[in-house]
N, C-alpha and C positions, 0 to 999 in steps of 0.2 A: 481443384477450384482455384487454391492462388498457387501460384509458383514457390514455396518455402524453402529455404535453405535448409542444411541437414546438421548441420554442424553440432557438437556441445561442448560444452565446457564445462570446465570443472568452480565450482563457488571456493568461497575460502569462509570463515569463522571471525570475523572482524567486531573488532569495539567499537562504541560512538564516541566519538573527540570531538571536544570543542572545537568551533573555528578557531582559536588563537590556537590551536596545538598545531595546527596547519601552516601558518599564515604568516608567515613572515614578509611576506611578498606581498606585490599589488595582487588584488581580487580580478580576474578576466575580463576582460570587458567585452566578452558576449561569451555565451553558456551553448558550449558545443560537446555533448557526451559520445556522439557516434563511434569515439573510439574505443568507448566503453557496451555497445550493446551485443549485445547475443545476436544470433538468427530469428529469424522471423517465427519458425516452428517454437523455439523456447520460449519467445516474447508471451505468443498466443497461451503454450502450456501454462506458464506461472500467471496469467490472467486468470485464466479458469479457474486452475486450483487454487488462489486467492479466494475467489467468489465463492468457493465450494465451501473451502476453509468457514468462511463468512456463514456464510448460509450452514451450516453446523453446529455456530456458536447460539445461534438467533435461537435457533429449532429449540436448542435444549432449552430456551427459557420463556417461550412464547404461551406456558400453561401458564407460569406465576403471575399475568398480569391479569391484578384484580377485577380492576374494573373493565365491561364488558365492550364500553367502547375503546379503550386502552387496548385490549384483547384483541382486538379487530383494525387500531392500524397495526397494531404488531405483526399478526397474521399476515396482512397486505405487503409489510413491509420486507416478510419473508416472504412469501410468492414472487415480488419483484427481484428478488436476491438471486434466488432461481432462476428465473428467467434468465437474469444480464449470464449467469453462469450457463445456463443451459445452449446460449447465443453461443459465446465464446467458445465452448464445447462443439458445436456443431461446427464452424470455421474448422478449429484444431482439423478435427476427425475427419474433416472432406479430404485432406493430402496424405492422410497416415490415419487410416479406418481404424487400425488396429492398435495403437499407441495410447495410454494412459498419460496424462497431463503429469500428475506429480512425477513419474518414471521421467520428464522431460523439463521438470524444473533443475537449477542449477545447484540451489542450496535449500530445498522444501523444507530441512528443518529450522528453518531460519521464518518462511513463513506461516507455517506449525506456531513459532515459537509466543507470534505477534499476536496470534488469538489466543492460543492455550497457557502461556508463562503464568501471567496475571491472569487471576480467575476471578468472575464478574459472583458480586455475592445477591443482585435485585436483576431484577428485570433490566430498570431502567440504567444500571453499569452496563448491560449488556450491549444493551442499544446505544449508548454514547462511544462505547468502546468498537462496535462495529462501523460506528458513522466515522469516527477519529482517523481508524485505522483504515478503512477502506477509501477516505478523502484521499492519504497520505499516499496509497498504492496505488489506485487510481491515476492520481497526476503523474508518480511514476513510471503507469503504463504506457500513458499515451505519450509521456515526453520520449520515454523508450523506444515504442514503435514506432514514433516519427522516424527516429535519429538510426532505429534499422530498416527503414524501409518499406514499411508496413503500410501496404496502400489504402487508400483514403474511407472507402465502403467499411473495412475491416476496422479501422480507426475509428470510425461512426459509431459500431459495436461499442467498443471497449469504452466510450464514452458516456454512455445512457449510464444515469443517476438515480435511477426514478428510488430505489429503496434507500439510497443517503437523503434523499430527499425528505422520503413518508419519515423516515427516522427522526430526522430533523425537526418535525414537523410536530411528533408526539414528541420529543423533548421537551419543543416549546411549550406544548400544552402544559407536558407535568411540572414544569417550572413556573408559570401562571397561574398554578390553581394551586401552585405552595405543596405538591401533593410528594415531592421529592426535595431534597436539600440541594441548592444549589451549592453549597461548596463541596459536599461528595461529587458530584457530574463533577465540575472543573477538575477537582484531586485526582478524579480516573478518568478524564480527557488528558490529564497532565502526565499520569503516568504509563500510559500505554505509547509515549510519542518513542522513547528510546527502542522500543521491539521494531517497532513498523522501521524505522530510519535502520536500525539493522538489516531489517529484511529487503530493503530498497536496495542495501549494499550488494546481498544475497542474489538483487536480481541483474548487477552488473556483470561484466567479466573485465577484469582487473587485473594488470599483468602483474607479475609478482613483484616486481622491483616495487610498486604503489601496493601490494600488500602487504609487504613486507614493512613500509614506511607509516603505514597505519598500526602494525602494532607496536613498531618502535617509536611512535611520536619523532621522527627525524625524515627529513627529503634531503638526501644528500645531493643531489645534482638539479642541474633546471627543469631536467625532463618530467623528473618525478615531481618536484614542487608544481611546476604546472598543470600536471595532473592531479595535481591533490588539489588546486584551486579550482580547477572545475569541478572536483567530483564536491568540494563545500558549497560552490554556487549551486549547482544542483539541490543538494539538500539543503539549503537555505532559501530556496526556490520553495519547496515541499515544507518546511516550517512556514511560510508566510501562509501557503494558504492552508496550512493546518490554524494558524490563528486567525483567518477569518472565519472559517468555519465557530471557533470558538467562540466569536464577539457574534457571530448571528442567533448565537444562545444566550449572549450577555455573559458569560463565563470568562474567566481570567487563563488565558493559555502560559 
């Protein structure tokens, strides 16, 4: 169905650093990752199994909400989950029938890590924690498969929102009706940001000289500090709109 490249790569295990651990330099003055992306078959893979991931966390807790109509955008909210996954799933499988998504992500334990680490103890941790973090991946998808080449129908895919959306949306409700504490959401909007921005790293491929620089807190030459300035704008890209996402809950990111 589309032309994919075959390529993989290998992930590495990376810490999150501050921008100032980076930054001694000027910041790029435009945000080009392409030399950081995977193949088009990888992109699609760790799309999927994102979603999947997602859609695993929802399921286990979509009995605990109380109330009936709460119950019911939940529900809706995982149906949609599905879907965007089951979307993303059928692309993959059109070029390689036989290939498992996570067998074709680069660092899955890395995306594992961003739903499973931190364990959601309400319902509604659940749901904030799958909206946070699927924001976060999300934008890293698409910016991803821009930057490998990922043609535009298939980018459309990877785009559809509709379950961050309904998530969204009962958030808001349970925040209105006082029926959840708003400073628990914010605490676990706030704490799941370090997993996801890991796992963003998990879905670059990174020469090792910029691995290596990451866990040493050092860029020894221009080549690698410039790369480490895009891969911060990047992710500094991905914290802004992980904080819009938080002010449209009125939540402090």
């Amino acid at each position: 169905m589309w032309n994919l490249f075959r390529r993989r790569h290998r992930g590495s295990d990376l810490r999150v650093k501050s921008r100032a651990d980076h930054l001694s330099g000027a910041r790029p003055e435009s945000l080009d990752i392409s030399a950081f992306a995977p193949s088009q078959d990888v992109v699609l893979a760790q799309a999927a199994y994102h979603h999947f991931a997602a859609y695993r966390l929802l399921s286990a807790w979509v009995g605990q909400a109380d109330a009936s109509a709460a119950r019911f955008s939940f529900a809706s909210a995982i149906s949609s989950e599905y879907k965007t996954f089951a979307r993303i799933h059928r692309v993959f499988r059109a070029d390689q029938p036989e290939a498992e998504p996570r067998d074709n992500c680069l660092t899955p334990e890395l995306l594992d890590a961003a739903f499973e680490r931190v364990q959601p103890r309400t319902w509604q941790e659940a749901a904030i924690h799958v909206c946070m973090v699927n924001g976060i991946l999300d934008d890293a998808h698409l910016a991803i498969a821009e930057a490998a080449g990922v043609p535009m129908p298939v980018r459309q895919v990877l785009a559809r929102r509709r379950s961050q959306e309904k998530l969204l949306a009962l958030l808001q409700e349970q925040i209105a009706t006082a029926e959840f504490s708003r400073d628990l959401l914010a605490l676990w909007g706030r704490a799941v940001i370090g997993d996801a921005i890991l796992a963003v790293r998990g879905l670059l491929v990174l020469p090792e000289d910029v691995r290596e620089a990451l866990r040493a807190g050092t860029h020894p030459d221009e080549g690698v500090a410039d790369a480490l300035g895009q891969l911060d704008a990047f992710q500094s890209q991905l914290v802004a709109g992980h904080t819009l996402r938080m002010d449209a809950l009125h939540l402090t990111a």
